[in-house]
Steps between C-alpha positions, in 0.01 A plus 500: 500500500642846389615735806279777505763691623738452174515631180742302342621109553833386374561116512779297454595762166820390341632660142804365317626594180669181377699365747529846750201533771467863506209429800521215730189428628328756649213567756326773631211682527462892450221680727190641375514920553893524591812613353714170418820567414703234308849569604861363418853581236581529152387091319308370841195442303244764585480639109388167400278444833307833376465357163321187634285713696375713245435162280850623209633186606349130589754311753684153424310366822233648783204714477424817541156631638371819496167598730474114501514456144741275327671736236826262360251264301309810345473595133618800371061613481496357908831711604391800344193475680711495845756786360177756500497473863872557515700807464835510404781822518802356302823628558596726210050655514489309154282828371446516147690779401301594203153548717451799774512401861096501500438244194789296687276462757184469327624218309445183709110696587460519144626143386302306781175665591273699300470805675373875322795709402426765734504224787792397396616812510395546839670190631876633328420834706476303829747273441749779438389704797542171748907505375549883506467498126204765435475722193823306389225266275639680154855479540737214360736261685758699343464804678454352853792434784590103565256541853207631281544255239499231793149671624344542164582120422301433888218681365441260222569210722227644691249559242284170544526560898666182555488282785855392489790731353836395436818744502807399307810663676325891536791668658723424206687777337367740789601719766494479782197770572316389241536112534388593896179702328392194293541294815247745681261446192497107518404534864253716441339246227480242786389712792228678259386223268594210662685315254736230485818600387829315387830706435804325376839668639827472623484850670517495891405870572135406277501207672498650897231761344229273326526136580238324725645132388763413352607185246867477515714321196855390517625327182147356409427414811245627732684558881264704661147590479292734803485826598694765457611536909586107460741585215695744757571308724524108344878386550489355129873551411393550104222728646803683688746552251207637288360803799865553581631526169768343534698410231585095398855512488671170281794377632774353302830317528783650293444216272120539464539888469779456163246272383187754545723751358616290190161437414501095626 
């Protein structure tokens, strides 16, 4: 029986790409109307975990299940049925940059319901006004900064008020203020309209700010998985290194470092 409580169920989900498991077996669930954040370095996994969730990938093994519906055996008709509850913010906006900010959002209203122009019109207006975005409907991805870009592309994730929304590394190629302004807005989006949200990282001071949960990866394997307060204080040594940043450091022999160097 599905947990009430959970949004999403991840069981036993493995991926392998010939003969290299990129996820080794993972389980979790992610809580209904919190900020889980899926945490962990550079090849651990979580790109391709946020594929699966968003259906862009089926897994080698396990099942993935979505408000208690069984999404890895779906067609492509049954997935996009699921997507329309989803939103997604990927990490580069992925606007069209030949359409204004407001027909970037319309889009998705116009290609999935069949709303009257000037409703759909009203919807881009709100949308833009929840992200900060208002009056900015006629301008082009070209002439906006990185952060507004990151907001405009929200605003269409946003457009079918999702129940779920997914964010694909949002504080990348920011600074510092405004990666701290878009963390304000995704807790805002959970405190006001109760949504489940997902964010993909690897950045700690995001991570303090939003997280509720938190689904830790280390080299396609899942090591921790709880709240965010858990995560402080577990003694995990890979969990650690990773809130300490400290550095690996490889040690060699003098024979193993002429070999590194000579290209063995």
């Amino acid at each position: 029986m599905q947990n009430l409580d959970i949004a999403i169920e991840v069981t036993g989900l493995r991926t392998k790409y010939g003969d290299h498991e990129v996820l080794k077996g993972l389980t979790f669930g992610i809580p209904k109307e919190k900020t889980t954040v899926v945490l962990g370095g550079s090849g651990c996994g979580k790109s391709t975990l946020l594929k699966h969730l968003i259906g862009l990938l089926k897994p080698s093994e396990g099942s993935i299940a979505i408000n208690g519906k069984e999404i890895t055996g779906l067609d492509e008709a049954g997935l996009d049925e699921v997507r329309r509850k989803m939103g997604v913010l990927f990490q580069g906006a992925a606007l069209l940059n030949s359409m204004t900010i407001g027909d970037n959002v319309a889009l998705p209203i116009r290609e999935h319901t069949k709303l009257s122009e000037a409703t759909v019109q009203i919807m881009v207006r709100m949308k833009l006004d929840l992200v900060g975005l208002s009056g900015f409907d006629h301008f082009y991805p070209s002439q906006l900064s990185g952060g507004m870009k990151k907001r405009a592309g929200l605003a269409r994730a946003l457009a079918l008020d999702p129940a779920i929304l997914f964010f694909d590394e949002p504080s990348a190629g920011l600074d510092p203020v405004t990666a701290a302004g878009l963390d304000e807005l995704i807790i805002k989006l959970r405190d006001v309209l109760r949504m489940t949200i997902i964010v993909v990282t690897h950045e700690l001071p995001s991570v303090f700010a939003i997280a509720d949960y938190v689904i830790m990866l280390d080299k396609g394997q899942l090591i921790f998985a709880g709240h965010l307060e858990e995560l402080k204080t577990s003694n995990h040594p890979r969990i650690r290194i990773f809130l300490e940043r400290r550095p690996e450091v490889e040690t060699y022999s003098p024979d193993d470092y002429f070999k590194v160097i000579a290209g063995d």
